[in-house]
MIDO-680444 format. One record per atom (N, C-alpha, C, O): x, y, z. Coordinates in steps of 0.02 Angstrom, whole numbers, plus 50000, padded with zeros to 5 digits. Atoms other than C-alpha are relative to their C-alpha. Example, Ala and Ser with C-alpha at 12.3 -4.5 7.8 and 13.67 -1.06 7.14 Angstrom:
// MIDO-680444
500454994150000 506154977550390 500455006050000 500975005950033 499584994149997 506844994750357 499615005550037 499865011050045 
// end
This chain:
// MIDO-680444
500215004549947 490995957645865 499255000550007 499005006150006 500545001449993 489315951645887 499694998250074 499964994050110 500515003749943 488035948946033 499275000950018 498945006150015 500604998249945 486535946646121 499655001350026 499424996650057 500074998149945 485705957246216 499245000150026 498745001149992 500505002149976 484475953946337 499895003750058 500285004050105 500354994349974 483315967046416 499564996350047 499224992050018 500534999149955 482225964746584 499735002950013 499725002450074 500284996149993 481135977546578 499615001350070 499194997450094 500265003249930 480745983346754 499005003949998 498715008149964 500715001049982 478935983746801 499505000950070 499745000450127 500554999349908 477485986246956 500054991949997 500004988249948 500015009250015 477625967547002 500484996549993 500524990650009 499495005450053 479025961946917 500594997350062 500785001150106 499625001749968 480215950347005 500414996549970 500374994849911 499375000850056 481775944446963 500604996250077 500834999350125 499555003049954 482915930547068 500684999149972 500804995949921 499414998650023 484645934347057 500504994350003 500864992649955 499745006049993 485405919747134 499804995749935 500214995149890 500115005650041 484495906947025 500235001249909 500414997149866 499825000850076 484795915346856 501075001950004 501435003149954 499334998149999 486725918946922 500364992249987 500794991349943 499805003649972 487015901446986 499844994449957 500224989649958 500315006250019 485785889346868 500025004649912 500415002349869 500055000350060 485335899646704 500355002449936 500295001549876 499574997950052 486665908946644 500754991949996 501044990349944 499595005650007 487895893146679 499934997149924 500284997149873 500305003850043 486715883346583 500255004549911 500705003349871 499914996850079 486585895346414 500875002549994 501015002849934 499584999350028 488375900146417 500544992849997 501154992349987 499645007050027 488845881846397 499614996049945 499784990249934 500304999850052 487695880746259 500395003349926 500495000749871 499844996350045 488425895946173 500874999049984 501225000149934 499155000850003 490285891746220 500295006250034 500875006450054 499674993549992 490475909446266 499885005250060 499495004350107 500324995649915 490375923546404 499365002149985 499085001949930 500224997150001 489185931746465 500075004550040 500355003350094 500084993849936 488905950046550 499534999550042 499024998550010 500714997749960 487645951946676 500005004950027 500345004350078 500094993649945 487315968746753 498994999150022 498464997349997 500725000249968 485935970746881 499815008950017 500275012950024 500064993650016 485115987646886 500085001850082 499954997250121 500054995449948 485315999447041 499545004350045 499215003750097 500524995849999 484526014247024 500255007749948 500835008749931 500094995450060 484326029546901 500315007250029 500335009650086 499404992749958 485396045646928 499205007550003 499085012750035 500654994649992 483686055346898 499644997550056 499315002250078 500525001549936 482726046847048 499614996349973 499354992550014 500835002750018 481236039146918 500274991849986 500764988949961 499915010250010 481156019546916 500474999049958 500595003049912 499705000450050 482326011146835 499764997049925 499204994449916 500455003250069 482016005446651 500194991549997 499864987949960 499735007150010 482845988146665 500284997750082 500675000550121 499725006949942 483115974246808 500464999249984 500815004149993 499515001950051 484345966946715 500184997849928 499854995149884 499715000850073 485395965946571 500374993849987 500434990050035 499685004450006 486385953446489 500354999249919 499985000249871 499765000850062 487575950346337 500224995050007 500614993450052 499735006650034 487845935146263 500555000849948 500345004749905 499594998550048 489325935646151 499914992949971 499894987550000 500035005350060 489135925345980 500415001449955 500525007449948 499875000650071 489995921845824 499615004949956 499805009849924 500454997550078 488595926445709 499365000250014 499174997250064 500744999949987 486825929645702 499734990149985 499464985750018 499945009450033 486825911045608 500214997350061 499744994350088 499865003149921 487615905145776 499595001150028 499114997350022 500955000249969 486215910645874 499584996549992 499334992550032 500385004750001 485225904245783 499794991550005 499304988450024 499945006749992 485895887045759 499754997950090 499354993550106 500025002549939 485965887045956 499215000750020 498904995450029 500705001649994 484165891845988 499684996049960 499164994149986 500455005650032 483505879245848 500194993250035 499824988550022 499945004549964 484465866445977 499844999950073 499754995050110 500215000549906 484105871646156 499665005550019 499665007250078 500074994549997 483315886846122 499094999150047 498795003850074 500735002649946 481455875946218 500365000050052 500155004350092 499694998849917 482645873846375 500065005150004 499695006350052 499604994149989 483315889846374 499105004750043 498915006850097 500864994250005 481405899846369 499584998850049 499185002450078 500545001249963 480655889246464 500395000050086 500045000750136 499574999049941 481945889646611 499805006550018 499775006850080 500194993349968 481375909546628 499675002050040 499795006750078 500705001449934 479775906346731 500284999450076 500065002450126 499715002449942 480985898046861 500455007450048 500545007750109 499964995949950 481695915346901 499995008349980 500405012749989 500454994150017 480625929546835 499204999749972 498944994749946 500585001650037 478945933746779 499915005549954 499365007749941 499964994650035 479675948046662 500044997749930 500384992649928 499955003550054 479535943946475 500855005649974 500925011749982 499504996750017 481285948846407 500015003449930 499595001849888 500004995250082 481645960446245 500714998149989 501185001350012 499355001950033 483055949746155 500215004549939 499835005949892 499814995950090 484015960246010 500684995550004 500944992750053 499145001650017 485815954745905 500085009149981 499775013449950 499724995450034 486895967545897 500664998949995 501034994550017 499094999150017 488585973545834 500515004450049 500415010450038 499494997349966 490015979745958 500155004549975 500155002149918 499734995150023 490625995645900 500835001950043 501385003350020 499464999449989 491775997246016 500074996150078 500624995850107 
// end
């Protein structure tokens, strides 16, 4: 199994609207992709020190080739929709499910 995953790295500054990407942007891209997605929102760290991530997110795909097909079609909406509710640049990877 293949997906996704998409890192918010948290930050001094960094903001991050939960509603709008709950309600408007994950809708949007997982009716793009056809498929779920996870969202976890971060908490806080069992050591006390900031956390490392706002939020997370897995996209589940087919294939890396799927991906891509879908970002070479909506992949300008998708990017540019991010502004609307963060000003964190995200750290996209594909990976493989193990388990």
């Amino acid at each position: 199994m293949k997906c996704v995953t998409v890192l918010y790295p948290n930050r001094e500054g960094a903001k991050f609207d939960f509603d709008y990407y709950m309600k408007t942007h994950i809708p949007m891209v997982s009716g793009f992709f056809g498929k779920g997605i996870d969202v976890q929102k971060g908490l806080l760290s069992p050591t006390g020190s900031p956390l490392a991530f706002v939020c997370t997110a897995r996209i589940w795909i087919d294939s890396p080739e799927h991906f891509q097909t879908i970002m070479r079609q909506h992949g300008g909406r998708i990017l540019s929709d991010i502004s609307n509710y963060t000003n964190i640049e995200p750290i996209i990877q594909i990976d493989e499910v193990l388990s």
